[in-house]
C-alpha positions as CSV (number, residue, x, y, z in Angstrom):
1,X,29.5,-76.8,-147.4
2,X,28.6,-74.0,-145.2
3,X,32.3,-71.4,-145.2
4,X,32.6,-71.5,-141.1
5,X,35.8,-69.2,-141.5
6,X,34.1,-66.7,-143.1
7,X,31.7,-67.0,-140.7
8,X,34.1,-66.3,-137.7
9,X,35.6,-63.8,-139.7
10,X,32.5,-62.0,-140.3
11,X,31.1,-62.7,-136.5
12,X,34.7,-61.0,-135.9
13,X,33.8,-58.5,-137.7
14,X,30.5,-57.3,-135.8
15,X,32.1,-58.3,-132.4
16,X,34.7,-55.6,-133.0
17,X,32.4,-52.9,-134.0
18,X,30.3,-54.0,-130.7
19,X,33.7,-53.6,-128.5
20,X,33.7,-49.5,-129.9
21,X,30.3,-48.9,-127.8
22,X,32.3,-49.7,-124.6
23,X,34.2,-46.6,-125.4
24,X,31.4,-43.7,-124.4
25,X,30.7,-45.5,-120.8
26,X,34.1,-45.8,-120.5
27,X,35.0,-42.4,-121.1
28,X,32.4,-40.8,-119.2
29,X,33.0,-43.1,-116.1
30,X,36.4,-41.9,-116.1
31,X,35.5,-38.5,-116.5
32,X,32.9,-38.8,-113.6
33,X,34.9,-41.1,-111.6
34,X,31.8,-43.5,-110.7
35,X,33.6,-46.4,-110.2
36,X,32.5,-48.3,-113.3
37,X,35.8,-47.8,-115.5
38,X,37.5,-50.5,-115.0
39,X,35.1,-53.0,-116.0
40,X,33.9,-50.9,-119.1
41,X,38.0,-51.1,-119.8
42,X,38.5,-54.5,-119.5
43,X,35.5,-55.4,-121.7
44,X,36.7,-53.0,-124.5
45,X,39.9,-54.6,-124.3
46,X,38.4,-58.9,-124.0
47,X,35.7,-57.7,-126.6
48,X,38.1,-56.5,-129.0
49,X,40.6,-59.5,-128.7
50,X,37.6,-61.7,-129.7
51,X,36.8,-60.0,-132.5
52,X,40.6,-59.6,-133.8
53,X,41.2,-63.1,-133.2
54,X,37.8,-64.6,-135.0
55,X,38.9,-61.8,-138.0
56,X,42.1,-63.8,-137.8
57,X,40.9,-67.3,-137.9
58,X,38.5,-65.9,-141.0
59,X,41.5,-65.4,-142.8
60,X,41.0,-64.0,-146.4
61,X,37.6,-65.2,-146.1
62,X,36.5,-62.5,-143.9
63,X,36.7,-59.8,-146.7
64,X,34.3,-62.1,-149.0
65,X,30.3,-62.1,-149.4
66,X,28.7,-64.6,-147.6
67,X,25.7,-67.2,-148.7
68,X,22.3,-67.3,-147.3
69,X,22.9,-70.0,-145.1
70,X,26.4,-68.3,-144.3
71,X,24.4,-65.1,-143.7
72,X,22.1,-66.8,-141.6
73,X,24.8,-68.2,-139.1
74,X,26.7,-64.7,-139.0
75,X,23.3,-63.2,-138.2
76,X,22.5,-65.7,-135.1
77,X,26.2,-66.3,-133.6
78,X,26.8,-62.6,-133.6
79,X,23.8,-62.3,-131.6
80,X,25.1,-64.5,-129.0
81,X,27.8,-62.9,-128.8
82,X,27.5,-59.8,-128.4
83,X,24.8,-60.5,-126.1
84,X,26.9,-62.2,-124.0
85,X,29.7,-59.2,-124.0
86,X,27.0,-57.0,-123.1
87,X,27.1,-58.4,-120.0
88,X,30.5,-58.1,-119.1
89,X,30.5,-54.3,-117.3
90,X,27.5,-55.6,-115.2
91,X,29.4,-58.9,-114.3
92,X,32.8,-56.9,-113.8
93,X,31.2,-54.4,-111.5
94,X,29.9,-56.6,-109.3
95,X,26.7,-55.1,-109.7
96,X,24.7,-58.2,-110.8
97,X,25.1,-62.0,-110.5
98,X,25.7,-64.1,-113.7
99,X,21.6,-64.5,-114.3
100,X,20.7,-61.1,-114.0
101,X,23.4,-59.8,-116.1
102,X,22.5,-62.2,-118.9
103,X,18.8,-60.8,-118.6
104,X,19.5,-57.6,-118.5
105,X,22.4,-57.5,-121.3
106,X,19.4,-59.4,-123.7
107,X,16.8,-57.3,-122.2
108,X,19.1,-54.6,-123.9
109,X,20.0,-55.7,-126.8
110,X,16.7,-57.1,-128.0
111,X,15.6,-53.4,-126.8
112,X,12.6,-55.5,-124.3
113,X,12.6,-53.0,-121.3
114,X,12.5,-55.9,-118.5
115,X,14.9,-55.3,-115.7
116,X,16.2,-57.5,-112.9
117,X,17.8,-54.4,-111.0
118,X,15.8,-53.7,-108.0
119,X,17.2,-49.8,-107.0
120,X,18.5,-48.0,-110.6
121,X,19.2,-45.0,-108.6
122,X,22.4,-47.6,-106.7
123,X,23.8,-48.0,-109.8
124,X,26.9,-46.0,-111.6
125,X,26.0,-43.4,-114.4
126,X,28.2,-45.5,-116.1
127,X,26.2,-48.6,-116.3
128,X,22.7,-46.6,-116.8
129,X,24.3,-45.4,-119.9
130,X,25.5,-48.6,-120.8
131,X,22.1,-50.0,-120.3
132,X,20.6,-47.1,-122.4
133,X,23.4,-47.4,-125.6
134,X,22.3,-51.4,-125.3
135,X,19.2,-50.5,-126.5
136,X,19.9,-47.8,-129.0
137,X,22.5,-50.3,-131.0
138,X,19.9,-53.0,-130.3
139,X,16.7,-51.0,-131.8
140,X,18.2,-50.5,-135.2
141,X,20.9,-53.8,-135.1
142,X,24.2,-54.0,-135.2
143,X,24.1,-56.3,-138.6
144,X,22.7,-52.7,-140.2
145,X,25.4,-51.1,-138.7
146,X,27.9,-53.4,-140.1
147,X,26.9,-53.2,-143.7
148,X,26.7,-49.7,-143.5
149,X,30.3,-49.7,-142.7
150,X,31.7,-52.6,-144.6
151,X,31.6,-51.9,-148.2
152,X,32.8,-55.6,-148.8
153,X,29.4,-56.9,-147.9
154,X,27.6,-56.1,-151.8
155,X,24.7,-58.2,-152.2
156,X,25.6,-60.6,-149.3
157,X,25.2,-58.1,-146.9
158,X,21.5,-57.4,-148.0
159,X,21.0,-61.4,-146.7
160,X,22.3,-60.3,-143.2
161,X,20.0,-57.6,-143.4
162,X,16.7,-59.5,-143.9
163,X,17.9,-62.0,-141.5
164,X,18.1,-58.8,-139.0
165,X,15.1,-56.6,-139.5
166,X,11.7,-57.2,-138.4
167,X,8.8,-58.1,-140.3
168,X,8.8,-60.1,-143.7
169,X,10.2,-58.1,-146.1
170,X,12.8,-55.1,-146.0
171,X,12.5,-52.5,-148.8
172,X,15.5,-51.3,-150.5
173,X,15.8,-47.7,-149.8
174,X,18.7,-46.9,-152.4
175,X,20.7,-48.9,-155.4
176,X,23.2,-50.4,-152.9
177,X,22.5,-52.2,-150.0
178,X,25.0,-50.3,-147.5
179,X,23.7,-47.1,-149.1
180,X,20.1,-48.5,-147.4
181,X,22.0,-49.0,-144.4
182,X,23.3,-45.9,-144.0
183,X,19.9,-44.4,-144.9
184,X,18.5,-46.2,-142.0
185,X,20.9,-45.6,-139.5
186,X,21.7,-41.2,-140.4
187,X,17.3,-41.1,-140.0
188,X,17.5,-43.1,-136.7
189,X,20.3,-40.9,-135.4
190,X,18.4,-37.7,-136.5
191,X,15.7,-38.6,-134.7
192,X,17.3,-39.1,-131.5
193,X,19.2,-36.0,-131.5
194,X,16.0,-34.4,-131.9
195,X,14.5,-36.1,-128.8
196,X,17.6,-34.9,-127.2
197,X,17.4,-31.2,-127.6
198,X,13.3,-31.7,-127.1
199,X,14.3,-33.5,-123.7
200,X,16.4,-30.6,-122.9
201,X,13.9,-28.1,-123.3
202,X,11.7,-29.7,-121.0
203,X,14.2,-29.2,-118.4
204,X,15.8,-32.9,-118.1
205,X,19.8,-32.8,-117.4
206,X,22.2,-33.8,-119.9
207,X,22.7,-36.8,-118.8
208,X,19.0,-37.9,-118.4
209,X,18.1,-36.8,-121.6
210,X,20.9,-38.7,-123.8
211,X,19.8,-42.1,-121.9
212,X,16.1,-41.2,-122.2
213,X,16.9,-40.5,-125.9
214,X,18.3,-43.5,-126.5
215,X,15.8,-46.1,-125.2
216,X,12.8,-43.9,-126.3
217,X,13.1,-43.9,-130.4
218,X,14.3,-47.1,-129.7
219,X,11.5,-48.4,-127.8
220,X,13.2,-50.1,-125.5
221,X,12.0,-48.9,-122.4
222,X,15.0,-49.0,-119.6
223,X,14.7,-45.7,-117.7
224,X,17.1,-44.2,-115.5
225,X,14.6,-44.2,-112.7
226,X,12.6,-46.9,-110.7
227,X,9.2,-44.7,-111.4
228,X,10.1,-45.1,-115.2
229,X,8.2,-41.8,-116.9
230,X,6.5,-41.5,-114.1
231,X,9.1,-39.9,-112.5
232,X,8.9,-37.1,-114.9
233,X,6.5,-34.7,-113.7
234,X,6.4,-32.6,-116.8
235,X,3.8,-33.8,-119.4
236,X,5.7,-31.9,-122.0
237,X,8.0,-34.7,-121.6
238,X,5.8,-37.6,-121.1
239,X,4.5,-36.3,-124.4
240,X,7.1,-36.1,-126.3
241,X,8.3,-39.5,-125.6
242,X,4.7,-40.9,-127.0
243,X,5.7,-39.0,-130.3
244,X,8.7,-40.7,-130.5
245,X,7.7,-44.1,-129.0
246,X,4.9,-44.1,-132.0
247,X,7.3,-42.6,-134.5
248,X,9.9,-45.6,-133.4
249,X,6.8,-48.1,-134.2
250,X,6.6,-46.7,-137.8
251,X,9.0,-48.0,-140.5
252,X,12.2,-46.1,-140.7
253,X,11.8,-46.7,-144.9
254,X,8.8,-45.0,-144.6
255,X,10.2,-42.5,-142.3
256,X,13.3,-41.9,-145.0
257,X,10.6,-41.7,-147.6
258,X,8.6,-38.9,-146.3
259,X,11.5,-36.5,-145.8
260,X,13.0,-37.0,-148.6
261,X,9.8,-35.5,-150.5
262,X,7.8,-38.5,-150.9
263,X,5.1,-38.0,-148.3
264,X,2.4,-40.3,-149.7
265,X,4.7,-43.0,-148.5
266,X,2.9,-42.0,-145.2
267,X,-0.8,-43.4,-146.6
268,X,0.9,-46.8,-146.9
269,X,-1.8,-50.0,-145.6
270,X,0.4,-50.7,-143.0
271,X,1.0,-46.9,-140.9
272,X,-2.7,-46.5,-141.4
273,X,-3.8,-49.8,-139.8
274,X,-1.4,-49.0,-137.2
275,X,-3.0,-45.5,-136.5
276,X,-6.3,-47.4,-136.5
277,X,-5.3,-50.1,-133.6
278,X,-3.4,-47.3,-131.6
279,X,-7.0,-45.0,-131.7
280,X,-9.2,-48.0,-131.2
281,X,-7.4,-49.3,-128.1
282,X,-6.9,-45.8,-126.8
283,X,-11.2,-45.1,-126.3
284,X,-11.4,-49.1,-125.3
285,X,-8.6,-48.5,-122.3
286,X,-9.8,-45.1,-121.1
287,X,-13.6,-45.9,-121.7
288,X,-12.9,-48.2,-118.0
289,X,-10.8,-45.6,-116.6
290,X,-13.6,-42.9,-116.7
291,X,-16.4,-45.2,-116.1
292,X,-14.8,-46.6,-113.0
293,X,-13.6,-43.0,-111.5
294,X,-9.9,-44.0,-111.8
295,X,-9.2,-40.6,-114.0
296,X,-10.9,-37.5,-115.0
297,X,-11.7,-37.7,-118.7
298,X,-8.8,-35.8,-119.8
299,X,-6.4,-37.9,-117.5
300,X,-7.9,-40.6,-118.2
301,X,-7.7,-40.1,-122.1
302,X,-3.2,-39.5,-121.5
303,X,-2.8,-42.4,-119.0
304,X,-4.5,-44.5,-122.0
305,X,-3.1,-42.9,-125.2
306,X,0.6,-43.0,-123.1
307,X,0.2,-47.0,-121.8
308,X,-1.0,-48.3,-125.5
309,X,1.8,-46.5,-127.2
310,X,3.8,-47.6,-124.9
311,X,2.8,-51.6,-125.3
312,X,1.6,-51.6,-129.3
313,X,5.5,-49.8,-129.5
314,X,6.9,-52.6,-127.3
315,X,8.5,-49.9,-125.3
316,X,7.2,-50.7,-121.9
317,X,7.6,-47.1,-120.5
318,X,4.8,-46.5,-117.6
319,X,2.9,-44.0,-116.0
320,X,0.6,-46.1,-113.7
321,X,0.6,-49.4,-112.4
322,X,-2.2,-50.5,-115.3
323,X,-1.8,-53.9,-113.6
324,X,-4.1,-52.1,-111.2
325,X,-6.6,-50.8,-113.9
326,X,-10.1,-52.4,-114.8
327,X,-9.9,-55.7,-116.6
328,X,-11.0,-54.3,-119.8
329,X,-8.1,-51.9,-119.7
330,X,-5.7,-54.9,-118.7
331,X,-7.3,-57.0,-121.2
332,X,-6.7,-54.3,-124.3
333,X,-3.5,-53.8,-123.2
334,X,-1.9,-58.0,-122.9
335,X,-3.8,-58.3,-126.2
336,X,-1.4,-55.4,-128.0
337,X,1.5,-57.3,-126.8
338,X,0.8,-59.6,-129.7
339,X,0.5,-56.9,-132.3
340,X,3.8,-54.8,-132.4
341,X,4.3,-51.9,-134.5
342,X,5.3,-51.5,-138.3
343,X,7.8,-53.8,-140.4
344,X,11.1,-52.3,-140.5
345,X,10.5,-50.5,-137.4
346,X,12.6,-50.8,-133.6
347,X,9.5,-52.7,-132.3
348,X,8.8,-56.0,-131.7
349,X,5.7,-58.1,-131.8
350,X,4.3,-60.0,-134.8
351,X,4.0,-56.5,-136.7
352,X,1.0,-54.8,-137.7
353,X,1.6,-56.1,-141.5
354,X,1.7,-59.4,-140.5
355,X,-1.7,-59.0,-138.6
356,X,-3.3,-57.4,-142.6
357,X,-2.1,-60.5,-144.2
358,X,-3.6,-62.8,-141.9
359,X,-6.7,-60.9,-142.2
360,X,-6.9,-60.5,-146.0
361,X,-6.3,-64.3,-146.3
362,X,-9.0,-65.3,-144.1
363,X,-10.8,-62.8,-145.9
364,X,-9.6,-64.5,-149.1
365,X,-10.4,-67.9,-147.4
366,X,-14.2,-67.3,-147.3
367,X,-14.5,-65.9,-150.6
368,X,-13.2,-69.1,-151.9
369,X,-15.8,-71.0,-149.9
370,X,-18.7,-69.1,-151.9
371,X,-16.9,-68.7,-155.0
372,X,-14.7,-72.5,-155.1
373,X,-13.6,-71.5,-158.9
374,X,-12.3,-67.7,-158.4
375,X,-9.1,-66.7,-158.4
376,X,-8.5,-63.8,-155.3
377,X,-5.4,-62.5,-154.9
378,X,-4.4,-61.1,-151.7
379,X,-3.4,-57.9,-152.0
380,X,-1.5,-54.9,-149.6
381,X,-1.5,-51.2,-150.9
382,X,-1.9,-52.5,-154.6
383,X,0.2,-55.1,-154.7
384,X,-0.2,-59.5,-154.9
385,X,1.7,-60.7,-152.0
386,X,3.2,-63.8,-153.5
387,X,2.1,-67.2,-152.2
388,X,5.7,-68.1,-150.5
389,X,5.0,-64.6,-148.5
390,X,1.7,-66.0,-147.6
391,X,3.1,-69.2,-146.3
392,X,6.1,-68.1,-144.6
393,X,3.4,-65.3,-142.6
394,X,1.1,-68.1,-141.1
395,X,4.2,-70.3,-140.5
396,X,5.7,-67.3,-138.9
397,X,2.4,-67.1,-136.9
398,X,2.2,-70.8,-135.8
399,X,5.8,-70.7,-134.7
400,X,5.1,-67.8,-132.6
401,X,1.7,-69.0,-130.7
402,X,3.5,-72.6,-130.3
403,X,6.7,-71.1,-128.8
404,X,4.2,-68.8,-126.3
405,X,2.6,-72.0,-124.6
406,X,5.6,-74.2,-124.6
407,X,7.4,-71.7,-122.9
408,X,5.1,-70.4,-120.6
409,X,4.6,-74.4,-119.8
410,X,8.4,-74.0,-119.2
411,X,8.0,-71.5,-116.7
412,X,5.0,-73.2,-114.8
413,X,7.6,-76.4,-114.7
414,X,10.0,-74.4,-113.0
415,X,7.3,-73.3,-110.2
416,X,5.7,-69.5,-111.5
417,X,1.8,-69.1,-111.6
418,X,-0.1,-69.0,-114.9
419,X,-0.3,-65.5,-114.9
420,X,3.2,-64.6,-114.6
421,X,4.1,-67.0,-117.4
422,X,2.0,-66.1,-119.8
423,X,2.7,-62.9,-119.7
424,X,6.3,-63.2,-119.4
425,X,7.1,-65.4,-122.1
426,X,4.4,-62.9,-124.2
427,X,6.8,-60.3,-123.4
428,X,9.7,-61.6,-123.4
429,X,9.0,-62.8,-127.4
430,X,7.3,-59.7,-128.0
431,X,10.2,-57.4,-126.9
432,X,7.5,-55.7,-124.3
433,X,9.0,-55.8,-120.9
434,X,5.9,-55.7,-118.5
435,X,4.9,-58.5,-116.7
436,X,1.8,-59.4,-114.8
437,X,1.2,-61.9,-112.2
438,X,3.4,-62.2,-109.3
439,X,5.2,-58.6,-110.8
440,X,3.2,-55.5,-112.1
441,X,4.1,-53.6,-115.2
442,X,6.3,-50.8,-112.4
443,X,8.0,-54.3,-110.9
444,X,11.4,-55.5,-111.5
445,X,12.0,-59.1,-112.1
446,X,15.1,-59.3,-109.5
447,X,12.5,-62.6,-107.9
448,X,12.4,-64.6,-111.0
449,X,14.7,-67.8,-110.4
450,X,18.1,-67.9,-112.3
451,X,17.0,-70.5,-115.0
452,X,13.7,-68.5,-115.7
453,X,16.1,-65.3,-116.4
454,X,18.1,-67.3,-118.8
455,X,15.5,-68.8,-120.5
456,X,14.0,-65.6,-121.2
457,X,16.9,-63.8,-122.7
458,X,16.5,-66.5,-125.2
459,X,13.5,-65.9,-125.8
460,X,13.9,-61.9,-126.0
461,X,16.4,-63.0,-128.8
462,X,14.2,-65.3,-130.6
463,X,11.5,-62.6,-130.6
464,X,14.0,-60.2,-131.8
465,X,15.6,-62.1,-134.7
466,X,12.1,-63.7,-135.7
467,X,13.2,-67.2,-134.8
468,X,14.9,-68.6,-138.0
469,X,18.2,-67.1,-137.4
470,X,18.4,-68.6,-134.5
471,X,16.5,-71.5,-134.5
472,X,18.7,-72.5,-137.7
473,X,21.5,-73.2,-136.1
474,X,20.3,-76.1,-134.2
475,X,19.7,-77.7,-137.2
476,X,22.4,-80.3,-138.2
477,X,21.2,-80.5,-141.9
478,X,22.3,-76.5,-141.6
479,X,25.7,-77.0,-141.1
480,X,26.0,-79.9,-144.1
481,X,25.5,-79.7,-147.5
């Protein structure tokens, strides 16, 4: 049977680590006096009682290792959870209804970009840096966090990890898996204090540059202001923030790797095809924008190099309303919402590693047509990917183009044009945040009807667990023997 208290005891667990991020808003609202303390205090407070008293109904299980299918569950209902906590400040504060603080809590979390807040610049410094730490605990996961902390974990915290991280497999950075962890998490902090002091030179305040930090190398995308980076008239900065939006699309294993004197880990199949989709898409976006007179060529050639970065990161930061752009632009652009960046990265998408497999097996495919009696391998960077991984890549696959058009029929059913659905449920899966249609990519989604915000924060979670985590638990066979 599946151990349910150690899986409130564990969900306890990550839902009282979550109540500590309440701490910085709360702290600097009270310093600043914006009027947001209180709810950040009462949240701290309800989130922590939750936690204690799911640790308490764990009981002595909450210390032990949990099971796959124990891992699985901790994985999803923490999720929820602390999803759902997330939007307690914005309920509390009166600054959005009970929709639009489920959207933009998940929006968070899943680090997707999309807001529902028409006017950021009406909004507490206390909730804009609530809605920036959302996407910095989000980016990385809260699950890696955990282990990191919790030595208890062992080997069954390295089942919560998988079920966490993006793309199919996550490498094993040092002997223990909280070691990995804490690998992870000390290069994903380095590299947003570097952003900070970066964002400082270029003349952004404190303030600015701590929240701009934290959904950058995240890729996240929520900005402090309704122009997003356009506001920012600096290209120092809006340059900077492609480095680290394309540094948070590359594996942080990878990352850990390099600087720690390994730097052919940077040749790996994946960064390289990567590199190859970000160049290709940047000449195919700004080819249009030159041709048509939109840009000079070397305007042209940022606007274009900044907006795929932005979308192939699934950080959703803009410039320019490219809704406006030639269709060829527009076109390059919705496709890279279905590619992502690397495994093990902050992005979202299907993941560039997914997109080489599918390749090298189709590749594989017609070689077995000519050749009916060979034996071909697919292989990445050297290496047989086993036939499970095979399977459980084009399942993956299936599962994510058969979730896009039942839910964008979901949203034509609740009364949105074709455009807008596609591309929101597209987003919303791929952790994006632009929209087309009725919105452009500058819009906020504030219109959307209530149910149509709900259903895609669940979406934004699906895409940001990868399915099964979630999708598991509606399974009644999961919860038996």
């Amino acid at each position: 049977m599946i151990n349910v208290p150690l899986i409130c005891g564990l969900t306890g667990w990550v839902v009282a680590l979550f109540s500590a991020a309440f701490v910085a808003p709360l702290i600097f609202s009270l310093a600043t006096d914006d009027g947001a303390a209180r709810p950040f205090g009462v949240a701290l407070a309800f989130a922590l009682f939750v936690g204690i008293m799911l640790i308490f109904l764990g009981g002595q299980d909450s210390r032990q290792e949990p099971r796959y299918r124990d891992g699985l569950a901790v994985v999803g209902l923490s999720w929820l959870s602390i999803n759902a906590l997330g939007a307690l400040p914005y309920w509390l504060s009166g600054q959005l209804g009970f929709w639009d603080g489920i959207y933009e809590s998940f929006s968070g979390l899943s680090s997707t970009g999309g807001t529902v807040i028409p006017d950021l610049s009406q909004l507490p410094q206390g909730l804009l840096l609530w809605r920036s730490l959302t996407q910095w605990l989000g980016g990385m996961g809260v699950i890696v966090l955990m282990v990191a902390i919790l030595p208890f974990l062992g080997v069954g915290g390295q089942i919560m990890l998988k079920s966490e991280s993006s793309g199919p497999s996550t490498e094993k950075l040092r002997p223990r898996v909280a070691q990995t962890a804490k690998s992870l998490w000390l290069v994903y902090l380095a590299l947003s204090l570097l952003l900070f002091f970066l964002l400082l030179l270029g003349g952004l305040s404190p303030f600015d540059a701590v929240c701009q930090s934290l959904t950058t190398i995240s890729t996240g995308g929520f900005s402090n202001f309704n122009e997003s980076v356009a506001f920012h008239q600096s290209y120092y900065v809006k340059w900077v923030i492609v480095a680290f939006m394309f540094l948070g699309s590359l594996s942080f294993a990878m990352i850990f790797q390099v600087l720690s004197g390994q730097p052919k880990a940077a040749l790996n199949p994946e960064a390289l095809f990567f590199l190859l989709i970000v160049a290709a898409a940047t000449v195919l976006v700004a080819g249009p924008l030159m041709a048509n007179g939109y840009y000079g060529p070397g305007e042209s050639f940022f606007q274009a190099i900044f907006q795929v970065v932005a979308v192939i990161s699934t950080s959703g930061f803009t410039t320019a309303d490219w809704g406006e752009w030639p269709e060829l632009s527009q076109a390059v652009l919705l496709a890279l919402f279905f590619v992502g960046g690397c495994s093990g990265s902050t992005s979202g998408g299907l993941k560039c590693v997914r997109w080489l497999i599918l390749f090298k097996s189709l590749h594989r495919a017609m070689r077995r047509y000519i050749h009916p009696r060979g034996v071909f391998p697919v292989r990445l960077g050297g290496k047989a990917i086993p036939e499970p991984i095979l399977e459980k890549v084009w399942l993956y696959f299936l599962l994510y183009l058969v979730t896009w058009a039942t839910g964008s029929l979901v949203l034509l059913f609740m009364g949105l044009d074709l455009s807008t659905s596609l591309t929101a449920v597209a987003s919303s899966l791929g952790n994006v945040g632009p929209v087309l249609g009725r919105f452009g990519p500058t819009s906020d989604l504030s219109a959307l009807p209530g149910p149509a915000k709900g259903f895609l924060s669940l979406l934004m979670l699906l895409g940001r667990l990868e399915f099964y985590s979630v999708l598991v638990l509606l399974f009644p066979e999961f919860w038996s023997r």
